[in-house]
N, C-alpha and C positions, 0 to 999 in steps of 0.2 A: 570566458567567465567561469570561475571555479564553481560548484555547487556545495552550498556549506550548507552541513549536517550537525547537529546542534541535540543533543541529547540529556535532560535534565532527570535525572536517575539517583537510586540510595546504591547502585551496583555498577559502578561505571564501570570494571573490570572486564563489566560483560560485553565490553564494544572494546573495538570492530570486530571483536569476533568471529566469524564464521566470512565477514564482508574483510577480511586481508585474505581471501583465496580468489581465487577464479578469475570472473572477467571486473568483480569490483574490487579487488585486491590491485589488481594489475592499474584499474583506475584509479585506485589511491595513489599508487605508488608514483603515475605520470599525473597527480594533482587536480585531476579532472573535477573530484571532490575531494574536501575536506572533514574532518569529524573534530568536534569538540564534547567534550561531556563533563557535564556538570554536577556536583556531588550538593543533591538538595540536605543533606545532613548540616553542609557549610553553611545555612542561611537561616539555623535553627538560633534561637535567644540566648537560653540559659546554658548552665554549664555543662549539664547531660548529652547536649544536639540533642534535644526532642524535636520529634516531626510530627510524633501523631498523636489521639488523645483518643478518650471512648466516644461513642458514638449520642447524641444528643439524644431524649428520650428514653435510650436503653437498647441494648441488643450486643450481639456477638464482634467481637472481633475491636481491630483498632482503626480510627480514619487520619488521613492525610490533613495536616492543619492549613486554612486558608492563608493564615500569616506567614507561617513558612515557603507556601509555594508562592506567593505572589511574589515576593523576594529574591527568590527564583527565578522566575520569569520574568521579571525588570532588571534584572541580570542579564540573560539570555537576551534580550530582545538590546541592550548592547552592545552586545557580539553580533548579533546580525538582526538589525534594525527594521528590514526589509523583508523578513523570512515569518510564513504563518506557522502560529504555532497551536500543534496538535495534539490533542490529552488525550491516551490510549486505555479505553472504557466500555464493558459490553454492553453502555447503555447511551452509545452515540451512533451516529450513521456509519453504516457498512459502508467501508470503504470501496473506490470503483476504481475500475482502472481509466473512466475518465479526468476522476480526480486526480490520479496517479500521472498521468500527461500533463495536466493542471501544473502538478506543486513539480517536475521534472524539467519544467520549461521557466521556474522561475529560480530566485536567486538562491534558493536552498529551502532546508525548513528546520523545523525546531520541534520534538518531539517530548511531550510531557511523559512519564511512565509510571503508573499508578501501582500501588501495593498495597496490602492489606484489605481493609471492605472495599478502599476506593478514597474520592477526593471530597473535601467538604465542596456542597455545592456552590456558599458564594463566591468559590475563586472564579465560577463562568460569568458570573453576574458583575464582578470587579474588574476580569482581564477578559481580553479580547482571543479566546481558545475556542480550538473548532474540536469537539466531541468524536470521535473518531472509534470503529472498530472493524477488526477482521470477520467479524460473522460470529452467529449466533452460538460461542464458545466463551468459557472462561479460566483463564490462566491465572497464572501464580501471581504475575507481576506484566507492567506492560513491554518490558526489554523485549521477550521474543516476539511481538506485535511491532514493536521501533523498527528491527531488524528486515523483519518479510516488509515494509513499507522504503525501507531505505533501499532495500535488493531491487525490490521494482522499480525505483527511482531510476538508480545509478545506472541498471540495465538501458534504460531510454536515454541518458546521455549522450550527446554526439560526438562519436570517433568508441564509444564503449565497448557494442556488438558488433562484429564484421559485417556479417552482409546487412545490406541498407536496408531488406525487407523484414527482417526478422521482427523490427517488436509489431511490423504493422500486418502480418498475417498469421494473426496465432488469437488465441478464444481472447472474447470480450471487446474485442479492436472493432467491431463493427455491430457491437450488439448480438453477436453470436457464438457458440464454441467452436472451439476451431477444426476443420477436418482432419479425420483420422491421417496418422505419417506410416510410411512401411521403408523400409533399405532391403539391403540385399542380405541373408541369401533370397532367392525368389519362390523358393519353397522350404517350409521348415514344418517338421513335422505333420506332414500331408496339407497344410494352410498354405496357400500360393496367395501374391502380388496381383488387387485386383486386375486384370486383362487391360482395364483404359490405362491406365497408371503407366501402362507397358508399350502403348499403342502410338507416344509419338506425336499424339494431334493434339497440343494444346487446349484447343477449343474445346476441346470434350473433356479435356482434364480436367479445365475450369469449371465445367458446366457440372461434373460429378462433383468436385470440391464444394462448390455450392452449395448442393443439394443434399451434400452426407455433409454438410456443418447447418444446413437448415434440419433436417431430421435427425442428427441426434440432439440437436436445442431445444426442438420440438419435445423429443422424447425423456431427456434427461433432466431439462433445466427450465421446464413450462411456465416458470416467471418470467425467465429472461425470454424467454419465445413470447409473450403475451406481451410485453414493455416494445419488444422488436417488431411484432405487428401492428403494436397499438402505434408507434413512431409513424413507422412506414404507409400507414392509412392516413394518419394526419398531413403527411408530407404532400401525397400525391392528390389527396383533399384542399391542399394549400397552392396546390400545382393548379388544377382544375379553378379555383376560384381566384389566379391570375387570369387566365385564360377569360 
């Protein structure tokens, strides 16, 4: 099953982008996914393609018309019928990489990309769109927000990344960031390859791995260290009241 990527944008030029290189270029290229992008200019009224109007009430800048975009995305949502579709806005849920497994595992998705203030509200209240953002930033437009969403995507694909381990030992895969990596040389600059790392016994490799990707979550990322104990307590709280 191919995964189709579905992109309704005023700048479609800007796709694929950066994603015809590397390991999701090379999947494009063997089909693995697909991209389609949609120019929401095309599903404006009158004869200008207006998309956007001021703001109700009053205020700075221009907004995305509900009529416009819903036209849009009943559009979209005939290209791939099956696939959620995602309006990129710094005022929806930070995106996870549980979610990222989620929408990787299914038929594809459909990504909205917002400009100017942003979208009028009742297209959430009309269409069925999941709020989405990369973290507490804000950009120009949502295309480079599509892009980092679709790269994480495509990366989890099967047959994408060579070895079989790679998307599931790296930060965030288990509620934690991931341990520090070193290669060779084995000294640079007086900093040497810690000693276990070099020693051969797996078991202890793993057991440092652990514990230098639990303290620095600990120390860097004290939400996600707090969400990861809070999990973990419930779990073995859930254990125990089997028992």
């Amino acid at each position: 099953m191919t995964f189709a990527a579905t992109i309704l944008t005023l700048y479609p030029e800007m796709f694929p982008g950066p994603l015809r290189l590397s390991l999701a270029g090379r999947a494009l290229e063997e089909q693995r996914w697909s991209l389609d992008t949609v120019q929401i200019r095309d599903f404006a009224t009158d004869k200008h393609r207006t998309v956007d109007d001021t703001p109700a009430g009053g205020g700075a800048g221009m907004v995305l018309r509900a009529d416009v975009l819903a036209a849009a995305i009943d559009h979209a949502r005939q290209l791939s019928p099956k696939s959620p579709v995602l309006a990129m806005t710094p005022r929806g849920r930070p995106m996870t990489q549980a979610r990222i497994r989620e929408l990787a595992a299914g038929p594809g998705v459909t990504i909205l990309c917002g400009r100017f203030e942003g979208f009028d509200e009742r297209i959430f209240d009309g269409r069925a769109v999941e709020e989405v953002s990369l973290g507490d930033i804000v950009l120009s437009g949502g295309e480079p927000a599509a892009l980092a969403i679709l790269d994480a995507c495509i990366r989890l694909l099967p047959g994408v990344m060579g070895a079989p381990d790679s998307g599931t030992e790296e930060s965030f895969e288990n509620g934690l960031l991931e341990y520090p990596q070193f290669t060779r040389p084995q000294e640079w600059e007086g900093r040497t390859i810690p000693e276990v790392l070099r020693s051969g016994d797996h078991a202890k490799i793993a057991a440092w791995r652990k514990q230098r990707s639990e303290d620095d979550t600990r120390s860097r990322r004290p939400d996600l260290w707090e969400r990861h104990t809070g999990a973990r307590d419930q779990s073995a709280s859930g254990a125990r009241h089997e028992d």
